[in-house]
N, CA, C and O of each residue as an XYZ file, in Angstrom:
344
protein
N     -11.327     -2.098     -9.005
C     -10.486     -2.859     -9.904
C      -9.026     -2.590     -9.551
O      -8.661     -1.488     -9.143
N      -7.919     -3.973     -9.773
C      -6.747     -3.332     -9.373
C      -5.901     -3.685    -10.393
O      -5.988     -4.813    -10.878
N      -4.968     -2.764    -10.854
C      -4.145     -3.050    -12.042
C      -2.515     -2.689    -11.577
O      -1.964     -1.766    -10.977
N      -2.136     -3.836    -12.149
C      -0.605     -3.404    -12.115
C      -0.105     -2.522    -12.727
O      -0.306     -2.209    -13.900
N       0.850     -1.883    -11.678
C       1.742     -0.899    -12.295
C       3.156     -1.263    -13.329
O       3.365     -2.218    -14.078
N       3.716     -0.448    -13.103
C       5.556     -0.192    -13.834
C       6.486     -0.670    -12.429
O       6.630     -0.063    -11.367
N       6.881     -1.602    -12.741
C       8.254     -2.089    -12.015
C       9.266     -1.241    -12.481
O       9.339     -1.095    -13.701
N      10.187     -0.561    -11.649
C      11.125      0.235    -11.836
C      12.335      0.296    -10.716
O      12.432     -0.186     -9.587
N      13.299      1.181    -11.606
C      14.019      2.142    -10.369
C      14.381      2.990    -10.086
O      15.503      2.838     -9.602
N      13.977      4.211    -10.094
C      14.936      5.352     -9.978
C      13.686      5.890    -11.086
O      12.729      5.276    -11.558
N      14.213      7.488    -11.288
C      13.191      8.518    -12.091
C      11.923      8.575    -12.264
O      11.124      8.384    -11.348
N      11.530      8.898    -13.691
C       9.920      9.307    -13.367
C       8.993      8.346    -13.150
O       7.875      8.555    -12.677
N       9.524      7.063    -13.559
C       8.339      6.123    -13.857
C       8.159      5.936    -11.770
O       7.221      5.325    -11.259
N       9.009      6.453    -11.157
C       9.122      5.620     -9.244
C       7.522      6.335     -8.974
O       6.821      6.038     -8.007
N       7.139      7.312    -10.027
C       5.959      7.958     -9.503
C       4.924      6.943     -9.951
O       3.737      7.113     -9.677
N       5.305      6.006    -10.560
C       3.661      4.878    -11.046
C       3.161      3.745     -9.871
O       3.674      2.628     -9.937
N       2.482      3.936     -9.140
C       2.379      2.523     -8.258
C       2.752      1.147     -8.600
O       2.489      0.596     -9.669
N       3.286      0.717     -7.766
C       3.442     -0.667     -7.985
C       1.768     -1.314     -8.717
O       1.653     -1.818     -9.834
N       0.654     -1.105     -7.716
C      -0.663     -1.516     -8.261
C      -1.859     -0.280     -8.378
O      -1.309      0.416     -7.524
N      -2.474      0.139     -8.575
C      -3.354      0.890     -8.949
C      -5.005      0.763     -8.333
O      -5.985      0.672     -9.073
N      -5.048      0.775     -7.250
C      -6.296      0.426     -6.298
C      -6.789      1.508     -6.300
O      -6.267      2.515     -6.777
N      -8.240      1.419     -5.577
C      -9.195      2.050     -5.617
C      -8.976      2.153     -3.691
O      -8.686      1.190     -2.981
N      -9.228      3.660     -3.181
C      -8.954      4.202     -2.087
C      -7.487      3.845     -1.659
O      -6.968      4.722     -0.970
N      -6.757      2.817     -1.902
C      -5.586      3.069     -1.264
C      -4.224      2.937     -2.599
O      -4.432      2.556     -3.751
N      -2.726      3.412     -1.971
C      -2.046      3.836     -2.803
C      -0.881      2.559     -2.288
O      -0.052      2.761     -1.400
N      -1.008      1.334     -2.984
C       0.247      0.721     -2.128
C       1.772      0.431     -3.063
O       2.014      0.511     -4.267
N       2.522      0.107     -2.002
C       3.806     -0.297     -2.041
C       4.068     -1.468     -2.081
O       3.828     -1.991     -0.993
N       4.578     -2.385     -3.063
C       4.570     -3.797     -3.234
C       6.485     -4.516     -2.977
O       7.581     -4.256     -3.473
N       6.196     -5.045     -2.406
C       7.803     -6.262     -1.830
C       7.377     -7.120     -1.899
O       6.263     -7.426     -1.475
N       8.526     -8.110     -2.744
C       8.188     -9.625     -2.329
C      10.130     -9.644     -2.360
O      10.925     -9.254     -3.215
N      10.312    -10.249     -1.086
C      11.683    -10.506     -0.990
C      12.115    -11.642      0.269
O      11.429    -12.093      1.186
N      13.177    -11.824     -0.010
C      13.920    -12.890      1.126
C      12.853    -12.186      2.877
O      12.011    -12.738      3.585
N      13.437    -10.931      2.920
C      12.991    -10.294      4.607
C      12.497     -8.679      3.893
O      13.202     -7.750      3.499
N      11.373     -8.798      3.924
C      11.116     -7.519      3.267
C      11.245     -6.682      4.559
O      11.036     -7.103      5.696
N      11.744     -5.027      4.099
C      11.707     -4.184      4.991
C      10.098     -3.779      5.500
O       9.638     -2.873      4.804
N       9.245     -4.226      6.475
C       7.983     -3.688      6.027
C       7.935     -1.868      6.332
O       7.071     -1.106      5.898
N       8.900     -1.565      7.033
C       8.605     -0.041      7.482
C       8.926      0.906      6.241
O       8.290      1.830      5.735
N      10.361      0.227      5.894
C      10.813      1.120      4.217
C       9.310      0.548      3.417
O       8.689      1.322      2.689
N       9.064     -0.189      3.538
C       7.987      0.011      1.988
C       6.777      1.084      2.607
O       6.443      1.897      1.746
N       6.315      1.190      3.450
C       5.452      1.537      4.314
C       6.030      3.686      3.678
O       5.530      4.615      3.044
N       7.099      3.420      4.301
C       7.854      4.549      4.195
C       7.583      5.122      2.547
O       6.987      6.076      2.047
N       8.037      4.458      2.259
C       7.865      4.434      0.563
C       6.678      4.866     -0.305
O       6.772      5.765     -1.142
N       5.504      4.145     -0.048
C       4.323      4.215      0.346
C       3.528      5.597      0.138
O       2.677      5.979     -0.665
N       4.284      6.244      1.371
C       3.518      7.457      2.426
C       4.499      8.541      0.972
O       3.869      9.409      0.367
N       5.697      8.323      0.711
C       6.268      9.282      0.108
C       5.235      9.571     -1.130
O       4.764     10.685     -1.354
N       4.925      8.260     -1.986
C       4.438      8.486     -3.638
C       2.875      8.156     -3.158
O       2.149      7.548     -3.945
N       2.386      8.554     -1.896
C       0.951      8.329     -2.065
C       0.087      9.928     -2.537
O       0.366     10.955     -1.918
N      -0.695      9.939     -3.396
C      -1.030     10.976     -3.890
C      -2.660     11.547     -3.324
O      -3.094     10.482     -2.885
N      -3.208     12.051     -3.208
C      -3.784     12.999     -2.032
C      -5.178     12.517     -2.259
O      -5.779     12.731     -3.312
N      -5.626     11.929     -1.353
C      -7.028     11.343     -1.068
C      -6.677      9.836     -1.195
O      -7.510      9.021     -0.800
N      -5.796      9.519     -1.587
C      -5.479      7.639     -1.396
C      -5.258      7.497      0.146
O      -5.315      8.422      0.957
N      -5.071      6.556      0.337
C      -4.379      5.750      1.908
C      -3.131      4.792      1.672
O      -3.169      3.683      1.138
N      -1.825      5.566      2.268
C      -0.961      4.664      1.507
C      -0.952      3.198      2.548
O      -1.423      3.084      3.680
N      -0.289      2.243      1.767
C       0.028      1.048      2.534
C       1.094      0.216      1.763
O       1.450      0.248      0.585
N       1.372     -0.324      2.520
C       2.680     -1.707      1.997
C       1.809     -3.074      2.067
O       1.067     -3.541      2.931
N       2.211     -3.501      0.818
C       2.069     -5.048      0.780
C       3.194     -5.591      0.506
O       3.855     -5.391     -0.513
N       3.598     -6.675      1.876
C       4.902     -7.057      1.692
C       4.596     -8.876      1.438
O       3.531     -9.463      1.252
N       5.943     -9.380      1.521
C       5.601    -10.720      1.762
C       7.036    -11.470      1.515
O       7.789    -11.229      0.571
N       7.212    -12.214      2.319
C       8.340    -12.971      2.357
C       8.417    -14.176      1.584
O       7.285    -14.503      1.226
N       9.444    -15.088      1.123
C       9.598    -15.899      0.210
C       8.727    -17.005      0.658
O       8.990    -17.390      1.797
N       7.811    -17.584      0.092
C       6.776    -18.752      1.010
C       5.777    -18.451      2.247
O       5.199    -19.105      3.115
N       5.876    -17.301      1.906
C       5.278    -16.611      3.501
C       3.537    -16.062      3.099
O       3.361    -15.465      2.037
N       2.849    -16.218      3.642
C       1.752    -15.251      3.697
C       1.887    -13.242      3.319
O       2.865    -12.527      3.543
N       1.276    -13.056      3.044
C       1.560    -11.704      2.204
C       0.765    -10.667      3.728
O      -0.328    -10.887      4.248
N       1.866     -9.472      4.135
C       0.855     -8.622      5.022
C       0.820     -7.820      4.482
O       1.700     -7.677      3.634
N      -0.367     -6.646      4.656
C      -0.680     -5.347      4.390
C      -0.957     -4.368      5.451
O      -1.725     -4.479      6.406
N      -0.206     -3.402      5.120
C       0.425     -2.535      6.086
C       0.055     -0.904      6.003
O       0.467     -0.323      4.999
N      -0.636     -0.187      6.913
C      -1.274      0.687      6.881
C      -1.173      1.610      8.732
O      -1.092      0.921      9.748
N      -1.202      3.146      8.791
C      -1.266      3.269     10.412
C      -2.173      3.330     10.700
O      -3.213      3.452     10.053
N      -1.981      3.259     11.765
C      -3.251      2.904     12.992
C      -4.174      3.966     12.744
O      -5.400      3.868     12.787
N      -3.466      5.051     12.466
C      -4.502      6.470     12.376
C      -5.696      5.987     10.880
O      -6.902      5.744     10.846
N      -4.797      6.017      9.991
C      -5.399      5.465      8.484
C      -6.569      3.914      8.795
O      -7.636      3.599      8.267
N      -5.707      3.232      9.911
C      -7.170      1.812      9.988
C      -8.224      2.636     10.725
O      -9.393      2.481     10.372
N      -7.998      3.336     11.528
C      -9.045      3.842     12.422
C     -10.166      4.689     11.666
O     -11.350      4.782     11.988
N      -9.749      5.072     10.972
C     -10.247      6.457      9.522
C     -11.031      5.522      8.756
O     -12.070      5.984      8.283
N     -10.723      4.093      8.483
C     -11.103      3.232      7.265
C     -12.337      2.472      8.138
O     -13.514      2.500      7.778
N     -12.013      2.021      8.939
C     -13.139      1.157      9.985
C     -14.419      2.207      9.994
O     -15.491      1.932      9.454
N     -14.177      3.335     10.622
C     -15.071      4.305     11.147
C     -15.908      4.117     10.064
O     -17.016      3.580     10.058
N     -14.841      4.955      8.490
C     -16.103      4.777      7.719
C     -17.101      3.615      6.882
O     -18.195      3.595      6.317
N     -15.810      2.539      7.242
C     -17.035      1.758      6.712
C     -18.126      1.253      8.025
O     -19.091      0.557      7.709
N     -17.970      1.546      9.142
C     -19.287      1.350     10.265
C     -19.999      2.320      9.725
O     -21.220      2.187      9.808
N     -19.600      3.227      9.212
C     -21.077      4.294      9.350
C     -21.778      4.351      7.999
O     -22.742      5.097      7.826
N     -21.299      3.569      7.051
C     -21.921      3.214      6.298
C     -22.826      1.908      6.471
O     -23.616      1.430      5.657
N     -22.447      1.395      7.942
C     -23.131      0.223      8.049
C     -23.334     -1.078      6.918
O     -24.261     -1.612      6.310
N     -22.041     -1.201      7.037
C     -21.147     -2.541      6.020
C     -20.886     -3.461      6.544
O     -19.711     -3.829      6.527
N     -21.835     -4.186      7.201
C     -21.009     -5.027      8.828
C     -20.888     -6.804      7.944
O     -20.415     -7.765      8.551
């Protein structure tokens, strides 16, 4: 299930996710040119221990990407092959 978080800026609430997913911890932009590395960046800072952080960005009219490292896709693939989820 995914639930929205607290839009904010600054202090305690920067610790609430933008959304509230299950295995991963993301970072949400929607702007003119989103930074995808700062949200990414962002992300990795408030991701809390056993999540996978990632950015979901998306530009004004644009298709929305989601953003994760290579190490973290490689970690996520593996396990869902070996659960044999094909």
């Amino acid at each position: 299930m995914v639930k929205r978080g607290i839009q904010t800026r600054g202090g305690e609430a920067d610790k609430i996710p933008d959304l509230q997913m299950p295995v991963f911890a993301p970072e949400c932009k929607r702007t003119k040119q989103p930074n995808i590395r700062r949200a990414y960046e962002q992300a990795v800072a408030a991701c809390p221990e056993g999540k996978i952080p990632c950015a979901i960005t998306q530009a004004n009219r644009d298709i929305p990407l989601f953003t994760l490292s290579f190490d973290d896709m490689l970690d996520f693939v593996a396990e869902w092959y070996e659960r044999g989820e094909k």
